[in-house]
Steps between C-alpha positions, in 0.01 A plus 500: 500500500801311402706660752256437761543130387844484491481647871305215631675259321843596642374577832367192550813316335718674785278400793433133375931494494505651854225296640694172336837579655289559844300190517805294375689648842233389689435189343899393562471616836192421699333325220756250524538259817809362443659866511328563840582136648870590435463871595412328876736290472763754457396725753511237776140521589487113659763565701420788634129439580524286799808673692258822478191344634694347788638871559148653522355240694760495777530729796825747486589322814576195340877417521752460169538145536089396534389747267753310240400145641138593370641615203678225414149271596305706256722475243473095540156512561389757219824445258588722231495188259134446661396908468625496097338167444151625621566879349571352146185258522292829576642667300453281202104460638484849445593545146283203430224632617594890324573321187176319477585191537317460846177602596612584879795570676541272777779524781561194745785456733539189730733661781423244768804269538676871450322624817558212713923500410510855567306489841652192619878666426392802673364326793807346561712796426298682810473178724917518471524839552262462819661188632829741530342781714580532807220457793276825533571740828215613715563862365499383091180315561356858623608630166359220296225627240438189323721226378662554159656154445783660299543852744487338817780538729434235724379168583139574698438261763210240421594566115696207312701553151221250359227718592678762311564306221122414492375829550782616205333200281138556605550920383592383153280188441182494759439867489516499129768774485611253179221453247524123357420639198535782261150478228361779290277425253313785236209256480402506875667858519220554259210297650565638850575873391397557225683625161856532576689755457732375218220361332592649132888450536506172260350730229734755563780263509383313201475862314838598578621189337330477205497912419865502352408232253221739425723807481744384299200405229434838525817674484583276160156650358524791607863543379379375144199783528750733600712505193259454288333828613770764350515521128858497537626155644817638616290702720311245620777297652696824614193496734500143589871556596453798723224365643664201646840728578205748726333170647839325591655818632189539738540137590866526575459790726191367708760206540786763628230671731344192656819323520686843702151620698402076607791326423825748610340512888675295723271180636466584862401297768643146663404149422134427346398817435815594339511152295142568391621863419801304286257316317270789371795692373618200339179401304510879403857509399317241232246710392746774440768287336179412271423832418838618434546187282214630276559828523820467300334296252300758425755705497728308254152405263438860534845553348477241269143677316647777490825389299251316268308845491767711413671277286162477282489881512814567329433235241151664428665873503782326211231302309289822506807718358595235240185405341291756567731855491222664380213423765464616808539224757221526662320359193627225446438207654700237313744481762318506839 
């Protein structure tokens, strides 16, 4: 019975250390906004995200020099400084809200003035470009299919460059191709959908954060229990020791074999996707560096019991022979 005890004890010592070590990773990592802000930051995310959704939205026809000239609108209609600003305030909305200190998780993003900057700099970047076309020939106006204000390789007759710099403006703004606003809200996600999806995530969030203080209450009992349970004490922490040695060693290589299988691939793609791709690895670079970080405390505590342990055996083993020559040390107890 007392080995089964001892069995539960220590089993349960060495997953409440390996649990600790994992919910610390993730608690420095994604737990922690600050580390993702600068993670996105780092990886160039902002300045990416606007030269990639010109890219996609554009024909391939579009020539070098427009395609940049809408770049270069985006970026002072929809500036990095602007993206980041917005990002961060979301961000920090967010952990709010998964910390419990909101009740809801509300998004709202005034991108009016935004719109109108960007659409009035691109209608004048195709009203120029059309104003320096040369007058359509009878045979290009047979091949017309539509009027792309930024493909077009000729002035049409009866078309001015300020109706294409209307129609350019009109496509963004009237037509709503620009929403004035970004909102998402889980109340009215709630009312008009019912429960959503992520519902439970401030519990789980607020769990994940408060479980290491509650894991490290029970490692220190069950530590105490632990070498309290073998008659000899020496024994007790020569368990304790390799206990944390096994439970950092583990640790140490699930660091090695997330950082080589998630960490050692190359981040592939261009521009947003491969900034985004930037930022996971760097968040999880975190988590690792977390783990690793406990994993040789564990290993060095694990070291340390285990000098106390064997340093109390050999006292006990010369106590035993100098007092007690005569009984066998298993006993006596004087000394344990």
């Amino acid at each position: 019975m007392k080995r089964f005890v001892r069995l539960v004890v220590t089993s349960s010592l060495w997953v409440s250390l390996t649990l600790l070590a994992l919910l610390a990773g993730l608690n420095a990592s994604i737990g922690n906004p600050e580390v993702v802000k600068g993670s996105l930051v780092d990886s160039g995310v902002y300045e990416s995200i606007t030269d990639d959704l010109i890219n996609d939205s554009l024909s391939q026809n579009v020539s070098a020099d427009i395609t940049q000239g809408l770049r270069e609108s985006a970026n002072q209609a929809y500036s990095p400084e602007f993206i980041q600003e917005t990002s961060e305030q979301t961000l920090d909305d967010l952990y709010t809200w998964l910390q419990g200190d909101s009740e809801e998780f509300t998004v709202s993003i005034d991108l009016r003035e935004n719109n109108q900057l960007f659409a009035t700099r691109s209608a004048a970047i195709a009203g120029n470009r059309y104003t320096g076309l040369p007058s359509c020939q009878p045979a290009q106006l047979e091949t017309l299919q539509g009027i792309d204000p930024f493909t077009v390789p000729c002035q049409v007759p009866g078309i001015a460059s300020s109706d294409v710099s209307q129609s350019v403006y009109d496509e963004f703004i009237g037509n709503d191709a620009l929403p004035d606003t970004i909102v998402y809200s889980t109340e009215q996600a709630r009312t008009t959908s019912g429960p959503i999806p992520l519902e439970s995530t401030p519990a789980m969030f607020q769990l994940i954060r408060t479980l290491p203080f509650i894991l490290i209450a029970s490692s220190i009992a069950l530590i105490l229990v632990t070498a309290f349970l073998y008659q000899e004490r020496y024994r007790g922490l020569l368990r304790i020791g390799s206990l944390f040695l096994s439970a950092g060693i583990f640790g140490a290589l699930s660091a090695i074999a997330f950082r080589v299988f998630a960490l050692g691939t190359q981040v592939g793609g261009t521009g947003f996707q491969s900034a985004l791709k930037s930022t996971a690895q760097d968040v999880a670079t975190t988590f690792v560096s977390t783990l690793t970080a406990y994993s040789i405390g564990y290993v060095l505590l694990g070291g340390l019991f285990i000098a106390i342990g064997l340093l109390r055996k050999r006292h006990y083993k010369q106590a035993m022979a100098h007092h007690f020559p005569d009984v066998p040390p298993q006993q006596n107890t004087l000394y344990r």
